[in-house]
N, C-alpha and C positions, 0 to 999 in steps of 0.2 A: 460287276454290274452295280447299277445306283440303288441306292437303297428304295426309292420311286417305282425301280422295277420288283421289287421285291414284296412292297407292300401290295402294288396293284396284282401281283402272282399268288398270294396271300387271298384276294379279296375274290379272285377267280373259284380258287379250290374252296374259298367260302359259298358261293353260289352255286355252285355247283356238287355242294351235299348236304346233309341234313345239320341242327344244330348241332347233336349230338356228333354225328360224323365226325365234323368239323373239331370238335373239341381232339377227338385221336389224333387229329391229322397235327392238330396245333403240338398234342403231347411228344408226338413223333420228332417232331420239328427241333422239339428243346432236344432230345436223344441225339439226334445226329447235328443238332450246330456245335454239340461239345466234342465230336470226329474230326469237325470241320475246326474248332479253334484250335484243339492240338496238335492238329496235321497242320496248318499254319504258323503255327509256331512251335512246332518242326518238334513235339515231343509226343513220338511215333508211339513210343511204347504206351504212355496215355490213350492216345487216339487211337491204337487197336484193341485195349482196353473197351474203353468207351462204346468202340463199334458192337464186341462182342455182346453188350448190355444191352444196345440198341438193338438188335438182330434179334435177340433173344425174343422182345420184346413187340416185335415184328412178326415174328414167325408164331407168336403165339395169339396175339392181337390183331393182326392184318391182315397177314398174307389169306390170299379166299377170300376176301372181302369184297366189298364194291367200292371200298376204297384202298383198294391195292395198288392201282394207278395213279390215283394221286398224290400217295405217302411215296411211291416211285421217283415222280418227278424231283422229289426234294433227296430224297434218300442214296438215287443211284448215283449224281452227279459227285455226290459227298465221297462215296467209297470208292469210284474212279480217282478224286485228287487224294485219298488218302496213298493209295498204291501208288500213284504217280510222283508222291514224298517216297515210297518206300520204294523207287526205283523198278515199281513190276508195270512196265506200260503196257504188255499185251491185255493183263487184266482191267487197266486203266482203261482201253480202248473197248473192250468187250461194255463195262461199266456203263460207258457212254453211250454207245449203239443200243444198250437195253434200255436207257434216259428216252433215247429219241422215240422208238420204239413205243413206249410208255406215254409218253407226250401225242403220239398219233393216236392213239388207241381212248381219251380222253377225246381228240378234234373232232372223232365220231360221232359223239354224243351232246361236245356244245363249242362250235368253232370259236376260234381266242387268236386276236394278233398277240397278244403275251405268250401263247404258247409258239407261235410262229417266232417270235422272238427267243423264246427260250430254246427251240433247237438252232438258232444261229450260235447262239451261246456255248452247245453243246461240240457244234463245228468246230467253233474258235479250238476251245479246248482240248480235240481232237488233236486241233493242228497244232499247239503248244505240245502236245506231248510228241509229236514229229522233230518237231525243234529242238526240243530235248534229245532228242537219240541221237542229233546233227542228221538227219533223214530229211536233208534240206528241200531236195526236190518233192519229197509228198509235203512238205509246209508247204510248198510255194503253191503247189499244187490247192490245196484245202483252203488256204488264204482268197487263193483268188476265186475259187467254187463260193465259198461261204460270201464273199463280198459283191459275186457274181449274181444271190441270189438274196440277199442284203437293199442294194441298192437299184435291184429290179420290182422289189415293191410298189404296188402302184394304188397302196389304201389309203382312204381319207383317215386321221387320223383326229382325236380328240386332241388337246394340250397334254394329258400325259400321257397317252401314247406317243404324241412327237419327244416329247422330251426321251422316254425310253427309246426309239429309234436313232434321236438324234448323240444320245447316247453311245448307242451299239455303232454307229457309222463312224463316230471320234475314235473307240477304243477300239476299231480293228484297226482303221490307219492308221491311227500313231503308232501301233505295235509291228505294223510291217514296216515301216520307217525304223524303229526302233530295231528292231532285230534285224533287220538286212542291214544297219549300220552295225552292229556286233559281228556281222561275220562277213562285215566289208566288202560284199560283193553285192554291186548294183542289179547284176541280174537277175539278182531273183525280185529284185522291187518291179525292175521289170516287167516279169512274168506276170508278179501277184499286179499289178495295174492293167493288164492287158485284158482289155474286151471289157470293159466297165461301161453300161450308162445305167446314168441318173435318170431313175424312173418318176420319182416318188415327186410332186407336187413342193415340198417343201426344201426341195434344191433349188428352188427359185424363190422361194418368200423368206429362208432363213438364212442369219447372218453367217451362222456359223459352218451350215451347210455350203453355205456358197461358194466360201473360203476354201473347204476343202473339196469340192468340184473343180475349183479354178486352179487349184494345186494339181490335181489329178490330171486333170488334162494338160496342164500345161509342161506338167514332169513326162507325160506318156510323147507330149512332141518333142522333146526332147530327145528321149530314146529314140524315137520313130525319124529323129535329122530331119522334121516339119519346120524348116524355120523362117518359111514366111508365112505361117500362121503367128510362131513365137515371137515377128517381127510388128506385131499388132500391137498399138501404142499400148493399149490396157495388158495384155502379156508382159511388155519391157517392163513397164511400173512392178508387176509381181516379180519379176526378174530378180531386180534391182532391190526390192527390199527383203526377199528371201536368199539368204544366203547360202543353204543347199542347191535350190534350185540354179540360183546364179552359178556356181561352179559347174554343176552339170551341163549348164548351157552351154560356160565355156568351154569345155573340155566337148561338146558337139562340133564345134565349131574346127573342125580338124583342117579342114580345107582352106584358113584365111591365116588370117597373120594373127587372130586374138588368142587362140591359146596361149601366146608367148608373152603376150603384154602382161607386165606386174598388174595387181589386182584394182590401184586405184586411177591406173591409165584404161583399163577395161571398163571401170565404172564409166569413166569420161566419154568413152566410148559409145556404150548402152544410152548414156544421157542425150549423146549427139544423135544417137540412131534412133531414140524416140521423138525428139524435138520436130527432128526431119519428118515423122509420121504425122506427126501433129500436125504440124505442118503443111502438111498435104491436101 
C-alpha cells in the first residue's frame, strides 16, 4: 500500500484516541515496523527476535486496553507476513482473520473508508498466501471476492481517498495479471474478472481508472467469445495497442482464418476491421 494510505491510517487511529493514547499506539508502531523490516528482508531470526520484544511489550502495555484494537490493526497484519516468510500460512491466515476481525470491532465505534480499505487489504493478503501453497483455486477464488467487493463501492470519496482507492484497484489487477501470467493459465484471470462492475463514481472521471475498466471488460469479452461487442471501433483501438489483450483476441477467434495469420498481417487486419467501423 502507498505510503498516502498509511499516513491517512495513522491520522484515523489518531482521532480516534486520546493524546496520550495515541502516543502507545505510535510506540507500538516503531516495535512491530522493525518484525516488519526483518521479515522483508527475510532475516527471520531478527524478526522473531523483535517480535518477541514487541509482544512482550504488548501484553504488558495493551492488551485490555481500549486501545487494544487499534495497536491490532497494525500489529496483527505484521505477525501474519512474518509466519508467512516463515512458511506457517495456517497461522498466517488465522493472523489475518483476527486483523479483520479487529478492523470491525473499531467500525462500531467510528465508521472509516480506511478501514474499509484496510480489510481489502487484509483479503489481498489472504489470497497471496493461497498463491503461495499453489492453492490456485481459493486465489482465484479470493481475488475475485476481494475485487468483487472493491470495485462495488459506491462512496464519494475526498482526493485522498480516491487516491488510496485508486490505488488498491491498480494493485489488485496488476497482481492478477501478474500472477496468472506465472502460472500461465488464463483461466484463472478468468475466473478472478468474472462478475466485476464498476460501481464507484470515479470509473468514469479517472484516467487511470478508465483504462483499467476498459481493460477489464474488454479481456472479460474476450473470454466470453463477445465479438461484436470487441468489434466496436473504440475496443479495436485498445486491441491493437495492447499486446496481451491483442493475442487473446486472436486466439478467440477460433472460427476464422486469423489465428493463423502472422502477427503483422493480423494487425493489418484489425486495422481494416476498424476503418470499416468507422466507417460505418
Amino acid at each position: 500500500m502507498s505510503e498516502n494510505y498509511f499516513n491517512l491510517l495513522k491520522d484515523y487511529l489518531k482521532k480516534s484516541s486520546t493524546s496520550e493514547a495515541y502516543k502507545t499506539i505510535l510506540d507500538m508502531d516503531v516495535l512491530y515496523s522493525k518484525v516488519f523490516l526483518s521479515s522483508k528482508e527475510k532475516n527471520l531470526d531478527n524478526a522473531v527476535s523483535a517480535l518477541n520484544k514487541a509482544e512482550d511489550v504488548f501484553n504488558f502495555s495493551v492488551k485490555g486496553t481500549s486501545i487494544e484494537d487499534h495497536v491490532n490493526i497494525i500489529r496483527l497484519p505484521i505477525i501474519a507476513y512474518l509466519y508467512f516468510k516463515l512458511d506457517k500460512y495456517k497461522e498466517a491466515h488465522v493472523y489475518l482473520e483476527n486483523s479483520i476481525e479487529a478492523s470491525l470491532v473499531l467500525e462500531q465505534k467510528n465508521e472509516s473508508f480506511l478501514l474499509e480499505m484496510y480489510r481489502i487489504q487484509q483479503y489481498h493478503n489472504n489470497a497471496r498466501i493461497f498463491f503461495r501453497k499453489k492453492d490456485y483455486d481459493h486465489w482465484t477464488y479470493e481475488m475475485n471476492a476481494t475485487l468483487i467487493e472493491l470495485l462495488n463501492n459506491k462512496r464519494s470519496l475526498n482526493d485522498q481517498e480516491a487516491q488510496v482507492f485508486i490505488g488498491m484497484v491498480d494493485q489488485l489487477i496488476n497482481e492478477a495479471i501478474k500472477f496468472s501470467g506465472i502460472v500461465k493459465e488464463e483461466k484463472y484471470l478468468e475466473k478472478i474478472l468474472s462478475n466485476l462492475h464498476f460501481e464507484n463514481k470515479l470509473f468514469e472521471t479517472n484516467d487511470s481508472l478508465q483504462k483499467i475498466k476498459e481493460w477489464c471488460t474488454i479481456k472479460s469479452h474476450v473470454f466470453n467469445s463477445q465479438l461484436e461487442v470487441l468489434n466496436e471501433p473504440n475496443n479495436i483501438e485498445n486491441i491493437i495497442s495492447d499486446s496481451k489483450i491483442h493475442n487473446a483476441y486472436k486466439k478467440s477467434l477460433i472460427i476464422s482464418i486469423a489465428p493463423y495469420l502472422k502477427d503483422d498481417v493480423f494487425l493489418k487486419y484489425l486495422n481494416v476491421l476498424r476503418n470499416k467501423r468507422l466507417a460505418c
